[in-house]
Backbone as CSV, one residue per row, in Angstrom:
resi,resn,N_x,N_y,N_z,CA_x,CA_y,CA_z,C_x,C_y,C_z
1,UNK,8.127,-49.738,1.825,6.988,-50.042,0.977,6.972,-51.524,0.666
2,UNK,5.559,-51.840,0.620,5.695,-53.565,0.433,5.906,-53.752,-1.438
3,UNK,6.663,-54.853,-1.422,6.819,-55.163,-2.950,5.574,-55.351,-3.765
4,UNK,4.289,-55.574,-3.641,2.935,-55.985,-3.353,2.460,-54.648,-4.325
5,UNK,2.563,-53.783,-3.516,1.943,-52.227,-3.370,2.902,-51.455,-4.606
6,UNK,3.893,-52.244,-5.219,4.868,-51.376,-6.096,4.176,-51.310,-7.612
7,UNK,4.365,-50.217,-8.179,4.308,-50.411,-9.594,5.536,-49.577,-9.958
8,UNK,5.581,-49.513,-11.649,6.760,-48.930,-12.324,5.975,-48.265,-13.555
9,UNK,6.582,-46.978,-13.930,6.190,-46.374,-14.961,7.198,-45.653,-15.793
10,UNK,7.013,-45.996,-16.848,7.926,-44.916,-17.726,6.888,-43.573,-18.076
11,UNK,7.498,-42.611,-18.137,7.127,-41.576,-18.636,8.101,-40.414,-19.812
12,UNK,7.482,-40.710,-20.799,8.125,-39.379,-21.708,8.414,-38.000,-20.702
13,UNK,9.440,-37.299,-21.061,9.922,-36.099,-20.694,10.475,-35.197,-21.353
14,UNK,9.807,-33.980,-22.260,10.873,-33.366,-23.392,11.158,-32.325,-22.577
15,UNK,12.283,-31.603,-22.996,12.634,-30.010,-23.193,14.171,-30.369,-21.985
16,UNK,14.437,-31.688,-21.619,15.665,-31.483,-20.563,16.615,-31.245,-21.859
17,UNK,17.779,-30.063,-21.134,19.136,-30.121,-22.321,20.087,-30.390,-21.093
18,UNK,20.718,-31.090,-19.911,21.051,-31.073,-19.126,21.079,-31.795,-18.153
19,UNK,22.171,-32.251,-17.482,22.272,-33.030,-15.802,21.433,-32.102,-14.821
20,UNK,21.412,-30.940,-15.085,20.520,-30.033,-13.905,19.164,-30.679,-14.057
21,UNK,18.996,-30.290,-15.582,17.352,-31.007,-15.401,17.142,-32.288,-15.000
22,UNK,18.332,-33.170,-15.140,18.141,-34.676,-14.642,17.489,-34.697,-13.341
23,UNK,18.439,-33.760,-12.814,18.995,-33.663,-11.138,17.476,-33.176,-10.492
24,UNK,16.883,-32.040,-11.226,16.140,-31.265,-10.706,14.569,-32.228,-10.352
25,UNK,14.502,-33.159,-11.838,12.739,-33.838,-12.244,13.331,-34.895,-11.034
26,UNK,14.415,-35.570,-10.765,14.518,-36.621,-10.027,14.022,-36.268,-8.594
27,UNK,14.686,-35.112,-8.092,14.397,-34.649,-6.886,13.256,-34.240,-6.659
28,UNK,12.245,-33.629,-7.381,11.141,-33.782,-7.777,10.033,-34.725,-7.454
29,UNK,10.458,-35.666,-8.194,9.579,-36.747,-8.118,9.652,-37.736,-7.057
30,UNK,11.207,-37.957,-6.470,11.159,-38.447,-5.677,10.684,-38.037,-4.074
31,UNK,10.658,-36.335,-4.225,10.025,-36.323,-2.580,8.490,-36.195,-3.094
32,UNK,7.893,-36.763,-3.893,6.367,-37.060,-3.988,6.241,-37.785,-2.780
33,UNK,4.781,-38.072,-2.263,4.882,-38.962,-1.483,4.385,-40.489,-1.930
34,UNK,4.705,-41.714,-1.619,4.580,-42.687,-2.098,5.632,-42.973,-3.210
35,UNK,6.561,-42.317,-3.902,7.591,-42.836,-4.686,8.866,-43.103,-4.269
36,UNK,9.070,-44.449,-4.497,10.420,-44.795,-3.741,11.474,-44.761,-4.977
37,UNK,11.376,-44.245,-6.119,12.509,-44.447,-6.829,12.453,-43.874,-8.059
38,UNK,12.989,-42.845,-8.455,12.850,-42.305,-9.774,14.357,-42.213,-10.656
39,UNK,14.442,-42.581,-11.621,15.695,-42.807,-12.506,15.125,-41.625,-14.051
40,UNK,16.268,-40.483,-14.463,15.505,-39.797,-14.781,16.708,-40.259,-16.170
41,UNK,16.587,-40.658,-17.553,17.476,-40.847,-18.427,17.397,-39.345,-19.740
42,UNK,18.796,-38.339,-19.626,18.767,-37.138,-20.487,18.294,-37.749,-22.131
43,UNK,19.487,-38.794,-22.352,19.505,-39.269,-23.495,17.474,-39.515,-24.100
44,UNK,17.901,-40.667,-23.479,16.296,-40.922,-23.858,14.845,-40.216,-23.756
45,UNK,15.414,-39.029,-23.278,14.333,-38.310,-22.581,12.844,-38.772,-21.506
46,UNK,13.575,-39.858,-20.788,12.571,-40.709,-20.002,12.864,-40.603,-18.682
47,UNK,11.656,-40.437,-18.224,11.439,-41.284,-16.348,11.488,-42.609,-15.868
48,UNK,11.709,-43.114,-15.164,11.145,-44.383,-14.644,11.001,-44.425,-13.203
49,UNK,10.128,-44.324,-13.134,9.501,-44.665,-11.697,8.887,-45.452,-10.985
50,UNK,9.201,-45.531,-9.602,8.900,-46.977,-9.190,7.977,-46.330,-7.812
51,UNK,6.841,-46.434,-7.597,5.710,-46.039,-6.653,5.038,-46.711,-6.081
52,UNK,4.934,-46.348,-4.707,3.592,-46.907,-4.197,2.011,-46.658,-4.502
53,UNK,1.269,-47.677,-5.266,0.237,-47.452,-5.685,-0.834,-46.630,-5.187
54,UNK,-1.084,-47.368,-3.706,-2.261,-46.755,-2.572,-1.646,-45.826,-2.607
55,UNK,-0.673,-44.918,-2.507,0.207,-43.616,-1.766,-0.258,-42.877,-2.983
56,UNK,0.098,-43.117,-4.827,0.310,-42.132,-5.419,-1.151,-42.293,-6.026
């Protein structure tokens, strides 16, 4: 993906109690198509994602 074409988003996420759920929204989001990078934080209850714009 070109650096150009990238954006980043946080997104709120409630109800994870768990590394499964980490494990599960990451895998998730990352075989979307157009997302090259999802970081899923339990604590904070947040996403961050890093996407291709045109793609998503």
């Amino acid at each position: 993906m070109s650096g150009q074409k990238t954006s980043k988003i946080s997104l709120k996420i409630g109800g994870m109690s768990c590394a499964s759920c980490v494990a599960t929204i990451e895998g998730a989001l990352t075989n979307l198509g157009g997302v090259s990078k999802a970081q899923v934080n339990l604590a904070a209850q947040k996403a961050h994602v890093e996407y291709d714009r045109e793609l998503v």
